[in-house]
PAZAPA-4460 file (N, C-alpha, C; in steps of 0.05 Angstrom, whole numbers, plus 32768, in hexadecimal, padded with zeros to 4 digits):
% residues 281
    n_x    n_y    n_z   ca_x   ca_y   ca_z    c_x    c_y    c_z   seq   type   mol
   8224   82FF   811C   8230   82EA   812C   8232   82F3   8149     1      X     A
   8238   830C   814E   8240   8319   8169   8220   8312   8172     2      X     A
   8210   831A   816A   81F9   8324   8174   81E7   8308   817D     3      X     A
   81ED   82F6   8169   81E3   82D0   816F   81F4   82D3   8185     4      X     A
   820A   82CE   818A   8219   82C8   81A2   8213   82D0   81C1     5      X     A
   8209   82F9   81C1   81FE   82FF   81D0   81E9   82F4   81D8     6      X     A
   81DA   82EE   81C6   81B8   82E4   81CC   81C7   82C4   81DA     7      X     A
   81D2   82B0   81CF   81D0   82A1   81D7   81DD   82A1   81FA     8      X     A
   81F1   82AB   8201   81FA   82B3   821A   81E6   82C4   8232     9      X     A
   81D5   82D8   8224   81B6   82E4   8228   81AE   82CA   823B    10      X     A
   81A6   82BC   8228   818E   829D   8227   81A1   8292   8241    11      X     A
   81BB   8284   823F   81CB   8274   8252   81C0   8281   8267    12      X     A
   81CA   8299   826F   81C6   82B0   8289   81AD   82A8   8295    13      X     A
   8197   82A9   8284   817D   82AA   8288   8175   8284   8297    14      X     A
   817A   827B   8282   817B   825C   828F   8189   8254   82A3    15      X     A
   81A0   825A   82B2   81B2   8253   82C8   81A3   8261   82D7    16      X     A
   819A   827A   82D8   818D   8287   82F3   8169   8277   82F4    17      X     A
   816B   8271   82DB   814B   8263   82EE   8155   824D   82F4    18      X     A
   8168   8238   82F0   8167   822A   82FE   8172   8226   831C    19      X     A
   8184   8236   8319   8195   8240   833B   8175   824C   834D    20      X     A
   8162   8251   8340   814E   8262   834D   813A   824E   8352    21      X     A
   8138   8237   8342   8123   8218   8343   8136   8209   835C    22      X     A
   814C   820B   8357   815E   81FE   836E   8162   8204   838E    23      X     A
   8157   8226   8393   815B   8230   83A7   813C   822B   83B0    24      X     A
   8126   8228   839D   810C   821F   83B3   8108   8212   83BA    25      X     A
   80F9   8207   83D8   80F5   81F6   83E4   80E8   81E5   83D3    26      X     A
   80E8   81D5   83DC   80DD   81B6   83CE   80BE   81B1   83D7    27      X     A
   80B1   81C9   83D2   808E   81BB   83D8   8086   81A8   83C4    28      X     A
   8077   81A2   83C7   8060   8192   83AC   805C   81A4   8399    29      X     A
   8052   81BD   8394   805A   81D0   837A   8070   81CE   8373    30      X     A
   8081   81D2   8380   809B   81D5   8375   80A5   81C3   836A    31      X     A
   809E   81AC   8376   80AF   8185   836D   809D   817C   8352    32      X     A
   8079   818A   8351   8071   8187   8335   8072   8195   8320    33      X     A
   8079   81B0   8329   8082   81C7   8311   809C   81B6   82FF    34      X     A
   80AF   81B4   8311   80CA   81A0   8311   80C9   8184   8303    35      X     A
   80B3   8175   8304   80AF   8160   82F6   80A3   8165   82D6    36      X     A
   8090   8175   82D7   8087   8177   82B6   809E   818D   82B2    37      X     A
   80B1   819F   82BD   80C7   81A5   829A   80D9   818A   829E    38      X     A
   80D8   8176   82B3   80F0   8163   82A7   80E1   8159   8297    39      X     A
   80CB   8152   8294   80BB   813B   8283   80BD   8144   8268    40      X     A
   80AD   8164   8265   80B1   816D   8250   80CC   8172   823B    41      X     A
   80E2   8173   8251   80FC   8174   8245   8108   8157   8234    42      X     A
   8100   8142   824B   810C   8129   8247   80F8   8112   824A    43      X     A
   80E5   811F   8234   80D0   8105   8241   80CD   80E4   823E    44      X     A
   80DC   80DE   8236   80F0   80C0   822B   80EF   80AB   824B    45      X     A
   80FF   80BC   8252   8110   80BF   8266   80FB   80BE   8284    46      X     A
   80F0   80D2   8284   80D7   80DC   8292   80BE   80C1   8295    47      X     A
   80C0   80B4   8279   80A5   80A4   8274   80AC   8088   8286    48      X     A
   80C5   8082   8290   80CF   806B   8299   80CA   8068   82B7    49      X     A
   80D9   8052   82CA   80DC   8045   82D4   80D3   8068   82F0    50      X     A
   80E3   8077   82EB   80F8   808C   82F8   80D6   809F   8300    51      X     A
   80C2   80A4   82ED   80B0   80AF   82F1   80A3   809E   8303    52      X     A
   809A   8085   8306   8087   807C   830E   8095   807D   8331    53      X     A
   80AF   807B   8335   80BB   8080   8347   80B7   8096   835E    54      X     A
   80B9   80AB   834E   80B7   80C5   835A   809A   80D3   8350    55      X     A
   808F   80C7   8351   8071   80D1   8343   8063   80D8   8365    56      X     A
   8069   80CE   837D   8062   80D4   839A   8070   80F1   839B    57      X     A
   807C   80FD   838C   808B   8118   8395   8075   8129   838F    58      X     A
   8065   8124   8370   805D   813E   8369   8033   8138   836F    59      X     A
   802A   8147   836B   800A   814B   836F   7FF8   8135   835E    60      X     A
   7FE7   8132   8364   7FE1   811E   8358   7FD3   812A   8340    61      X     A
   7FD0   8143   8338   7FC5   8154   831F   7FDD   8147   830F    62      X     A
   7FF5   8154   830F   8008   814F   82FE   800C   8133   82FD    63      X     A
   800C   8121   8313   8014   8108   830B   7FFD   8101   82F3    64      X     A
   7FE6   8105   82F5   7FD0   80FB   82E6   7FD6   8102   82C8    65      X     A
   7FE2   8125   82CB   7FE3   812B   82B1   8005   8122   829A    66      X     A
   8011   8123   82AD   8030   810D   82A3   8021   80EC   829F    67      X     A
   8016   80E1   82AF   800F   80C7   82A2   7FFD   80BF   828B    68      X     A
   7FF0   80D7   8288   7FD7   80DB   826B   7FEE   80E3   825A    69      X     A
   7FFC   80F5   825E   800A   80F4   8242   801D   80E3   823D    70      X     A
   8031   80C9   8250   803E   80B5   824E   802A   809E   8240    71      X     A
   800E   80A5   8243   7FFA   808D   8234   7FF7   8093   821C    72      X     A
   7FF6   80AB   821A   7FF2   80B7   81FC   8006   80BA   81F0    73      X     A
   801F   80B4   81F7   802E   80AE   81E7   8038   808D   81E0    74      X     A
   8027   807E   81F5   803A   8066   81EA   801D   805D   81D6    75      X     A
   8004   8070   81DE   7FE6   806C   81D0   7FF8   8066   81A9    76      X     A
   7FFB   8083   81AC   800E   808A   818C   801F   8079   817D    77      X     A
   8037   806D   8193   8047   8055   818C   802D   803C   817D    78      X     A
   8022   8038   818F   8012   8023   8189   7FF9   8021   8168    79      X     A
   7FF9   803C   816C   7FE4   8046   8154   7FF0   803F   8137    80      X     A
   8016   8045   8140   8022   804D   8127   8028   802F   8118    81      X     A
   8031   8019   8131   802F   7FFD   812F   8017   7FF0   812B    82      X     A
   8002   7FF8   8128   7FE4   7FF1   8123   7FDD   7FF7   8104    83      X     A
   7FE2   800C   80FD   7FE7   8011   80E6   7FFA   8008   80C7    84      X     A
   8017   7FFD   80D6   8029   7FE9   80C4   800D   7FD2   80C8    85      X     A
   8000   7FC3   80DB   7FF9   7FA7   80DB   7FE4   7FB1   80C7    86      X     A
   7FD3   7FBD   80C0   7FBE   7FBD   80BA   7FBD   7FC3   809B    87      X     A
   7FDF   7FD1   8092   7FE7   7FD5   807D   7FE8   7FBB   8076    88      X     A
   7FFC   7FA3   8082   7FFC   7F91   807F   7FE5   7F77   8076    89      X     A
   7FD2   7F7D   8085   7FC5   7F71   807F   7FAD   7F75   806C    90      X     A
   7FB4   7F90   8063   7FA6   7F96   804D   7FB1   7F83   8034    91      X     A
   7FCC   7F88   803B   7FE7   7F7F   801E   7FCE   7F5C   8018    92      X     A
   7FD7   7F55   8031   7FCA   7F33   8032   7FBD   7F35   8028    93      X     A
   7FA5   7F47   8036   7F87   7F47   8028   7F86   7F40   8008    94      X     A
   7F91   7F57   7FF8   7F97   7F58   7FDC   7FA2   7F44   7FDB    95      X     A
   7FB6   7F35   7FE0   7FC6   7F17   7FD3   7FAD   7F0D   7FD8    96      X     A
   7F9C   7F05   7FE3   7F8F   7EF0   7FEE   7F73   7EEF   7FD7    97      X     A
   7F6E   7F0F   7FCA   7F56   7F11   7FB4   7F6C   7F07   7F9A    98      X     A
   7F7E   7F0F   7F98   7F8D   7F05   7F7C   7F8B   7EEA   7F7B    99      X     A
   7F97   7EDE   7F91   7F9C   7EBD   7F8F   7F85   7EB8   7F8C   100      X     A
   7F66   7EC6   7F9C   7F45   7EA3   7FA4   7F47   7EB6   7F7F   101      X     A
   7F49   7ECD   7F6D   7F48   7ECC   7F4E   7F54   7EBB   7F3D   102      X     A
   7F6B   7EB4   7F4C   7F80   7EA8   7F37   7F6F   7E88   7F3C   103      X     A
   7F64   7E7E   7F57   7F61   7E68   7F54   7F44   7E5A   7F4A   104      X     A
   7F36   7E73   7F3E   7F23   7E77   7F23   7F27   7E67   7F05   105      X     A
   7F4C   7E6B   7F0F   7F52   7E58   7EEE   7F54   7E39   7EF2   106      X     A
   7F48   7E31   7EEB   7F4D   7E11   7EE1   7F67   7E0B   7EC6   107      X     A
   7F78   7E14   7ECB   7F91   7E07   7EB3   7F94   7DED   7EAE   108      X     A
   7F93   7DE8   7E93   7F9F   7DC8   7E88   7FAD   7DBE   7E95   109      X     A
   7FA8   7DA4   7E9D   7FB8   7D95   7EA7   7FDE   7D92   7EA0   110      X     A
   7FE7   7DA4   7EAC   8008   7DA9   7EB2   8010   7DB8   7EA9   111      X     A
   7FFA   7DCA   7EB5   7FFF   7DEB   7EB3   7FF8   7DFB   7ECB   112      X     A
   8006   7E08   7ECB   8001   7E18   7EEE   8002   7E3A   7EE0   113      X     A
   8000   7E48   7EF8   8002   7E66   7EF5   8017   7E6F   7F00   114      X     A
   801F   7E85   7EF4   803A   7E94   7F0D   8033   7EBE   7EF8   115      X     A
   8031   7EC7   7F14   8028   7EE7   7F13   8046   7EEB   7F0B   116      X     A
   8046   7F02   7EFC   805C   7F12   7EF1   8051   7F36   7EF0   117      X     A
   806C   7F44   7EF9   805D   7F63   7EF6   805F   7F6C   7ED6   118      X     A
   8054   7F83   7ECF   805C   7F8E   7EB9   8070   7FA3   7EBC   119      X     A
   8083   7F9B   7EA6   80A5   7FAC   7EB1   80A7   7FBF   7E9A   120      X     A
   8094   7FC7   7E84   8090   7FDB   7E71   8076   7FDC   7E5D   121      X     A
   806A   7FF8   7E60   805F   8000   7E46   8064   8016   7E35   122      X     A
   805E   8003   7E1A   8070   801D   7E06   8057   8036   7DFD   123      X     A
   8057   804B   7DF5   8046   805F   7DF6   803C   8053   7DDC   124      X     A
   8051   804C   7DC5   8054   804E   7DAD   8038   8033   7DAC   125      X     A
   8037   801C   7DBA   8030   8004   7DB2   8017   8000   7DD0   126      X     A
   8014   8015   7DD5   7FF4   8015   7DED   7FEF   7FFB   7DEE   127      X     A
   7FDC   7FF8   7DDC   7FC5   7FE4   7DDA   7FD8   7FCE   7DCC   128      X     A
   7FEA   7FC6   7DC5   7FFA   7FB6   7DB6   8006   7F9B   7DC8   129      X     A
   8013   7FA8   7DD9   8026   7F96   7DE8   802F   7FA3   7DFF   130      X     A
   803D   7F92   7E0E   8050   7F9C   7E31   8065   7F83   7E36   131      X     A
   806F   7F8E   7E44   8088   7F7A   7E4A   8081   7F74   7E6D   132      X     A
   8086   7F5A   7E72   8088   7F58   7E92   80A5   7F4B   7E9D   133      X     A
   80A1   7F45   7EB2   80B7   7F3B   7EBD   80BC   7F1E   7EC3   134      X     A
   80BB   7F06   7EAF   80B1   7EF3   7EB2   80B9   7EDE   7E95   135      X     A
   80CB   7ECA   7E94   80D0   7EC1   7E78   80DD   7EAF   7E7F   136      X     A
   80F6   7E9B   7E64   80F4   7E8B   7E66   8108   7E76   7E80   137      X     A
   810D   7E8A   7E91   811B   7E7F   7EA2   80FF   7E73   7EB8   138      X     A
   80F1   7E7F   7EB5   80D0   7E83   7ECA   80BE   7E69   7EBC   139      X     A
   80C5   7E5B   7EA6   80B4   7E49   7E97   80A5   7E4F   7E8B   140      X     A
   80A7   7E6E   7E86   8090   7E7A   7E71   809E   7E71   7E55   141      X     A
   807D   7E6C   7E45   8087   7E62   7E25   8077   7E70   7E17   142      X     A
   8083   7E72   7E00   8076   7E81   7DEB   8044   7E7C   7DEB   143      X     A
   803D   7E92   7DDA   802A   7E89   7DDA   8019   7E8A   7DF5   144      X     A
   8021   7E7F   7E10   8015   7E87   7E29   8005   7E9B   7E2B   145      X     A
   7FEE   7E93   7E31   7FD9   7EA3   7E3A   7FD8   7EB8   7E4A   146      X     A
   7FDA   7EC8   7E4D   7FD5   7EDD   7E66   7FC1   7EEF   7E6A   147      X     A
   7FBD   7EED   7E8C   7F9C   7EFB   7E91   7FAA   7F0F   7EA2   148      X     A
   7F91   7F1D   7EA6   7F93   7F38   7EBE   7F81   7F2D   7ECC   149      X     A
   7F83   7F4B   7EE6   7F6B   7F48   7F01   7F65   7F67   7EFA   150      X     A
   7F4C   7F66   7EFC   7F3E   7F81   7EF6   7F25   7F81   7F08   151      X     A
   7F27   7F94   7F1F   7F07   7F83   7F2C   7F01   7F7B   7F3C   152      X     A
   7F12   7F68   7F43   7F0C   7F4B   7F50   7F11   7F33   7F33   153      X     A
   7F0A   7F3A   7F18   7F08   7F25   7F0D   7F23   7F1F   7EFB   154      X     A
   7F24   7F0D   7EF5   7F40   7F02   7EDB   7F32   7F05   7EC5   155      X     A
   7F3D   7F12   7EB6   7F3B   7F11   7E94   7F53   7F0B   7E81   156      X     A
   7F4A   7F08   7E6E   7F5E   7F04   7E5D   7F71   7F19   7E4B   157      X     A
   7F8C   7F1A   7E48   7F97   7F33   7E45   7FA6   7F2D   7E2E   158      X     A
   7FB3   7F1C   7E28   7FC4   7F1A   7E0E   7FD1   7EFC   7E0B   159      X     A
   7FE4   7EFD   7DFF   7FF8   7EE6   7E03   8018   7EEB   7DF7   160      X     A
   802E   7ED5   7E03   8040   7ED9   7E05   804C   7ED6   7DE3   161      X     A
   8058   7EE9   7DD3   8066   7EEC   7DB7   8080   7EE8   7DC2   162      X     A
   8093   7EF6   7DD2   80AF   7EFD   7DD4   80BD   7EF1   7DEE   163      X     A
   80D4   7EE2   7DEF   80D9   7EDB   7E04   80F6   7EE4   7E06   164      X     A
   80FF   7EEB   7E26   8117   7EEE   7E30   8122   7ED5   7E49   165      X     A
   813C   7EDE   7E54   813F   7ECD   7E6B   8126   7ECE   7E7C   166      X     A
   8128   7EF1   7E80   8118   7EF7   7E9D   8100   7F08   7E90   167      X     A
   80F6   7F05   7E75   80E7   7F1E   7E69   80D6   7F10   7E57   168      X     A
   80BD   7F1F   7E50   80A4   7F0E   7E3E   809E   7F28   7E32   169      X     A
   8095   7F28   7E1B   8085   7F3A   7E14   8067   7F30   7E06   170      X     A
   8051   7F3E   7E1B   8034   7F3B   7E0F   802A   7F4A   7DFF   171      X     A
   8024   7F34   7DEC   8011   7F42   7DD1   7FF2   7F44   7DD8   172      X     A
   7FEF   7F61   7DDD   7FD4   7F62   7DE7   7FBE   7F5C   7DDC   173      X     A
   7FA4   7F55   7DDE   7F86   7F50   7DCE   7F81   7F61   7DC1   174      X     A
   7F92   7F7C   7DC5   7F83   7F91   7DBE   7F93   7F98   7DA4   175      X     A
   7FAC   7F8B   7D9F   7FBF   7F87   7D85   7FAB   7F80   7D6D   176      X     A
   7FAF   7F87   7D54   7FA5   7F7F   7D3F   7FA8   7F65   7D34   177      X     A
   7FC1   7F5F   7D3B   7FCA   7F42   7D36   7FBD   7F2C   7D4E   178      X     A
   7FB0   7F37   7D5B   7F9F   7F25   7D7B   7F85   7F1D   7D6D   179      X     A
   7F85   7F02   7D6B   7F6A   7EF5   7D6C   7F64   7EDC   7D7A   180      X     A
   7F4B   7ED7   7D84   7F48   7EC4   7D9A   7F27   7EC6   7D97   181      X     A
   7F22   7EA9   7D94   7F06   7E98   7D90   7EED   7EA5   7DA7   182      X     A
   7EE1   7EB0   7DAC   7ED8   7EAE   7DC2   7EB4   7EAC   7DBC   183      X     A
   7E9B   7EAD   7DCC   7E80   7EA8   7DCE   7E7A   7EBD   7DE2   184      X     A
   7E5B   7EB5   7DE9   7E4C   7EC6   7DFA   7E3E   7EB1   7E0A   185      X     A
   7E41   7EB2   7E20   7E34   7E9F   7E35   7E18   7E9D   7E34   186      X     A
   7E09   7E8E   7E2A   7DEA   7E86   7E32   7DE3   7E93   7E12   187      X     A
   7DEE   7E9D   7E09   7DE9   7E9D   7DE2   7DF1   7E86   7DD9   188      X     A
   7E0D   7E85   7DDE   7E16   7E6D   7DD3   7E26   7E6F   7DB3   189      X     A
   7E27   7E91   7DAD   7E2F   7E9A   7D96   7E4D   7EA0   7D95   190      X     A
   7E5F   7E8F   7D86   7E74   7E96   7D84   7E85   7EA6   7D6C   191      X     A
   7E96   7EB0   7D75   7E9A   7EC3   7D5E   7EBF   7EC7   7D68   192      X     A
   7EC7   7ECF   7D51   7EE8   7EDD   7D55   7EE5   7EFA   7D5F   193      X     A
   7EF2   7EF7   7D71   7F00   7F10   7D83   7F18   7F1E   7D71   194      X     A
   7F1A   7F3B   7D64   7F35   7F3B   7D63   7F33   7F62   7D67   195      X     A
   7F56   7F5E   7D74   7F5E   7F7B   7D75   7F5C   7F92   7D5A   196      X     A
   7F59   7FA8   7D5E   7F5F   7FC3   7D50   7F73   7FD4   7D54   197      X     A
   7F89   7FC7   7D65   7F97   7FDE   7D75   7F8B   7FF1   7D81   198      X     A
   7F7C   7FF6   7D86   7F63   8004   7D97   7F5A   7FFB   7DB2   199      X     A
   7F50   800D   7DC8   7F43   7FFD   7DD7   7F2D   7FEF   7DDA   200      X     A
   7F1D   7FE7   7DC8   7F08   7FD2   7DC2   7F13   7FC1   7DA9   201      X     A
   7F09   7FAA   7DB2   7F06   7F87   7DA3   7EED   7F92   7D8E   202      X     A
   7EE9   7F7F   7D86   7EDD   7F7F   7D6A   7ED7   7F57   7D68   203      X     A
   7EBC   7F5A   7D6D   7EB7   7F3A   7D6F   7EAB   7F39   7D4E   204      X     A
   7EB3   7F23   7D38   7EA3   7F24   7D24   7E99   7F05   7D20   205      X     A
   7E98   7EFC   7D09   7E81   7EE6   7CF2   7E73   7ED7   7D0E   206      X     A
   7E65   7EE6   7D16   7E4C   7EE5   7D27   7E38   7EDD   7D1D   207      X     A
   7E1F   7ECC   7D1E   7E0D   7EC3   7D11   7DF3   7EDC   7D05   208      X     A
   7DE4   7EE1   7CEB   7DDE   7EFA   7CEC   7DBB   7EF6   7CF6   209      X     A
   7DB2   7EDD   7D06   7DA0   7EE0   7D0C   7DAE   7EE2   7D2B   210      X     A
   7DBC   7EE7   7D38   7DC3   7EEC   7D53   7DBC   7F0A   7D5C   211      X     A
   7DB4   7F06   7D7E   7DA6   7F23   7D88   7DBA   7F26   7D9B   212      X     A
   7DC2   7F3D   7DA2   7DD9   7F45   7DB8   7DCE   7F59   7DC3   213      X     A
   7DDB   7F62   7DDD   7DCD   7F77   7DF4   7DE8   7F83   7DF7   214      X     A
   7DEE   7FA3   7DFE   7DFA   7FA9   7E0A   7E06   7F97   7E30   215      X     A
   7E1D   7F9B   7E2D   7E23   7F8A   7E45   7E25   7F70   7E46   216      X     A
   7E26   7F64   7E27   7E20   7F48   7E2D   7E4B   7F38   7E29   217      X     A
   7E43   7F2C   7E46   7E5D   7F1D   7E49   7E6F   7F0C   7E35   218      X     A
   7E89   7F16   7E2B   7E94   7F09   7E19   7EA6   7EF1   7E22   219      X     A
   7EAD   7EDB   7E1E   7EC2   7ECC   7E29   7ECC   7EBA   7E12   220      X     A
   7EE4   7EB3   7E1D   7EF2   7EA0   7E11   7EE4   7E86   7E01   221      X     A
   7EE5   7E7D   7DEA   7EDB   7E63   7DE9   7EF0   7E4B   7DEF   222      X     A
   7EE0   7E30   7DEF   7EF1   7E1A   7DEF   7F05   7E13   7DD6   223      X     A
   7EF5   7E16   7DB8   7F0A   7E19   7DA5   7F2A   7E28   7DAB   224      X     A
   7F2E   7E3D   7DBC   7F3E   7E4D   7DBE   7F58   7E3B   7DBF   225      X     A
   7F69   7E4C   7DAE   7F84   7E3C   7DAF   7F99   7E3F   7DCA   226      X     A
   7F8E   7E54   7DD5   7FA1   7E67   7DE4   7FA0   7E63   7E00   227      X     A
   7F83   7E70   7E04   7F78   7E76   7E1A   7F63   7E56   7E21   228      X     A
   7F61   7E52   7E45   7F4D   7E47   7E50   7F2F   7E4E   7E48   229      X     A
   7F24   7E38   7E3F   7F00   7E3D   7E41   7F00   7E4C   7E53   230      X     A
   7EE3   7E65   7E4A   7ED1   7E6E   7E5C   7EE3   7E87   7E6B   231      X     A
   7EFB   7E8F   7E5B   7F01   7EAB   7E6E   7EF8   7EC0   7E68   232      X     A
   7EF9   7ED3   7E80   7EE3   7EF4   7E6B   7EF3   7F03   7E62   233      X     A
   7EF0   7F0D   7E51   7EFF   7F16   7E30   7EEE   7F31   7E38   234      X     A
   7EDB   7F3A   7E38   7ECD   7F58   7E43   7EAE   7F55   7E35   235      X     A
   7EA4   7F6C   7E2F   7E7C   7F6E   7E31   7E83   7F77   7E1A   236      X     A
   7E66   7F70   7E14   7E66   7F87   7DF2   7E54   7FA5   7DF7   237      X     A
   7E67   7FB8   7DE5   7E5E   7FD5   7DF1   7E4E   7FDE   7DD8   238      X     A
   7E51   7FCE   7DBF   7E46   7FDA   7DA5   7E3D   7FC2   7D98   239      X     A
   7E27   7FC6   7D84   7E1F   7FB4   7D73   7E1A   7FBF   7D56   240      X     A
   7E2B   7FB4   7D4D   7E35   7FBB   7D2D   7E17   7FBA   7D1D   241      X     A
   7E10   7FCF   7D09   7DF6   7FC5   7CFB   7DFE   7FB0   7CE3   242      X     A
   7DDB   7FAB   7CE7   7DE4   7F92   7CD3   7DF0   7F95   7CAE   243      X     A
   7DF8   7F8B   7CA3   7E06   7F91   7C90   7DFA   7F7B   7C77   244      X     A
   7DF2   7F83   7C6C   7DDF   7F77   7C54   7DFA   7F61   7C3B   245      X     A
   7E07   7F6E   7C3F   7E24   7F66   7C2E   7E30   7F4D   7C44   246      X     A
   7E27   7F48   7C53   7E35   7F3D   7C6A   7E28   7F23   7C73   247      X     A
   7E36   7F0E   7C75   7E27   7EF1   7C7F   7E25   7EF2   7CA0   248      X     A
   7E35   7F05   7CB0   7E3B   7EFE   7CD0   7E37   7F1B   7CDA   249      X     A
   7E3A   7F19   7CF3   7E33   7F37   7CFF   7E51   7F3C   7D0D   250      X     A
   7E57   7F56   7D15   7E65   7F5A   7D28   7E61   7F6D   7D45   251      X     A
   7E67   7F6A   7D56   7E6A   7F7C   7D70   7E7E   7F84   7D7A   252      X     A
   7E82   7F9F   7D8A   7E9B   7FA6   7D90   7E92   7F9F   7DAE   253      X     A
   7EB7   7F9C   7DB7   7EAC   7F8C   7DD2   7EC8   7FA0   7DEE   254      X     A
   7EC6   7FAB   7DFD   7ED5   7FB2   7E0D   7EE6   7F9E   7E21   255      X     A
   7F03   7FA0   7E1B   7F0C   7F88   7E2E   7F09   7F8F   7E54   256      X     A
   7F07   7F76   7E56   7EFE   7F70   7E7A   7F0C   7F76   7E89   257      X     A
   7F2D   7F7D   7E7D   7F41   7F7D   7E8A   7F51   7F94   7E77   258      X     A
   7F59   7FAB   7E7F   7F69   7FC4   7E6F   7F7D   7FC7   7E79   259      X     A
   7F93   7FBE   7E67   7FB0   7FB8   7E67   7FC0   7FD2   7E6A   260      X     A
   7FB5   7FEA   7E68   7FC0   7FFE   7E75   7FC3   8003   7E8B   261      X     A
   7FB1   7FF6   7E9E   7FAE   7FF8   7EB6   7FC1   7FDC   7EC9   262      X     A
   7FC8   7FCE   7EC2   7FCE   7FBB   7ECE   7FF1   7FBF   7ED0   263      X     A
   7FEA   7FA8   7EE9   8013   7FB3   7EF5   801B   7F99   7EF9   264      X     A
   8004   7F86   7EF4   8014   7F6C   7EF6   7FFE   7F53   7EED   265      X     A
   800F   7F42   7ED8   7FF1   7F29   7EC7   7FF6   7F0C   7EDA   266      X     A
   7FEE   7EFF   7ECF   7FEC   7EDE   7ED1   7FEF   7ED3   7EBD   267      X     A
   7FFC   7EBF   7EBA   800D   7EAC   7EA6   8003   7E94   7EB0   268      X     A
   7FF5   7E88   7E97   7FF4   7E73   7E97   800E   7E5F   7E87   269      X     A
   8022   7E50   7E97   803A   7E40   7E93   8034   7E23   7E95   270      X     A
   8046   7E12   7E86   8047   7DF6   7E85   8057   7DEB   7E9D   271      X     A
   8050   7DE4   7EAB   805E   7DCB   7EC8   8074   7DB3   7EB4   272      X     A
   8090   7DBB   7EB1   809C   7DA9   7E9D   80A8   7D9B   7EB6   273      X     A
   80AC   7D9B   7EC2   80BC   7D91   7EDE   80A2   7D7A   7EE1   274      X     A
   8090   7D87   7EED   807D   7D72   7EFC   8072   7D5E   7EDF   275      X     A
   806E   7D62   7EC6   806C   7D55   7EB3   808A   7D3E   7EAF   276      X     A
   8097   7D45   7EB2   80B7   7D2E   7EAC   80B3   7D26   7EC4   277      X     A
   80AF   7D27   7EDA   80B1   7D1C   7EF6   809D   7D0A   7EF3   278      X     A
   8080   7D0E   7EE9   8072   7CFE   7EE7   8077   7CE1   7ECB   279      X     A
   8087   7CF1   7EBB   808D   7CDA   7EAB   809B   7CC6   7EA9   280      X     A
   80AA   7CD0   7EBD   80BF   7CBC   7ECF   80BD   7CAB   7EE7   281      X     A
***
């Protein structure tokens, strides 16, 4: 403690005599710009204002040049740091603006609208099973409701609504065993049942057994579907089951378009009960 104290009284000593010694020299132009960059450097706030541009005739025009490059480069910085929130910003937009031109991909039944909800849990135990979001019957979500993801750029289809709360849904995913949903193959024209394994691949079966399939070939929703809108993508097929002699239909395994592990927030397709009674009235 003694010894901090000395040093610091050391330092005082040392600082009062240079400045009694900055005070006793004449006032040339060295002297008045030596004098200007430690005030700047000390207090450069202060320095960057009104008060510099003032007294900026005292000192050389080296130093003035080099005090005004660094008062630019610092308000350069200010500006960089506020360039950067906007650009954050408008990234945010950006992304709202690919969700919504996705979301407005869906054509919903007449007095039915969409409303995004996040996902507020997944259980380890039930992966591929189900999730809970933030979104129920206070929100106009109803049982059964369809729900898609964005994966991409594109909407797929992800599950539908089993469980409801005030503020809470829980989705039974495609990938559930108890998940089945009608779907085809675009420009085949072959339709077949989709259903879960609790696994991460679908399982398309009673497929016709003179039908030919390709890796990659696009799965979607059919119009039969009880659930879901015609024509949503459900995912590709990654396997093609051999044929089975015991068997009247074929099957394929099919990867979904949209993987519910990954997602932080679906789309709900909801009934407009408001704008339906308003119109009935």
């Amino acid at each position: 403690m003694q010894r901090e104290r000395r040093i610091a009284n050391y330092l005082f000593l040392l600082y009062s005599g240079a400045a009694m010694a900055f005070l006793s020299l004449p006032l040339s132009r060295p002297v008045r710009s030596f004098r200007s960059v430690i005030e700047y450097l000390w207090m450069p706030v202060p320095r960057a204002g009104s008060e510099a541009v003032d007294r900026a005739g005292e000192i050389s025009a080296d130093v003035e040049h080099l005090l005004r490059a660094d008062i630019e480069n610092r308000a350069l910085r200010e500006d960089l740091k506020q360039l950067s929130w906007v650009e954050a910003q408008l990234a945010a937009s950006r992304r709202e603006n690919e969700r919504m031109r996705a979301a407005l991909g869906i054509r919903p039944e007449r007095g039915h609208t969409v409303r995004w909800a996040r996902v507020m849990e997944r259980d380890p135990a039930t992966w591929y099973r189900a999730l809970l979001v933030d979104a129920g019957v206070a929100d106009g979500i109803e049982l059964n409701a369809p729900v898609l993801g964005l994966e991409n750029g594109r909407l797929g289809a992800v599950g539908r609504i089993t469980e409801l709360g005030p503020h809470w849904a829980k989705v039974l995913l495609l990938t559930d065993e108890l998940s089945s949903i009608a779907g085809y193959i675009p420009g085949k024209e072959w339709e077949g049942l989709i259903e879960g394994q609790g696994k991460p691949l679908l399982v398309m079966s009673y497929l016709p057994m003179e039908a030919h399939f390709a890796i990659g070939d696009l799965v979607h929703t059919s119009a039969t579907s009880q659930t879901f809108p015609p024509d949503m993508l459900v995912g590709s097929v990654v396997q093609v089951f051999p044929e089975d002699p015991f068997m009247t239909s074929r099957s394929v395994a099919v990867v979904p378009a949209v993987q519910a592990a990954r997602l932080k927030e679906v789309l709900i397709l909801k009934a407009v009960k408001e704008q339906l009674s308003a119109a009935g009235s």
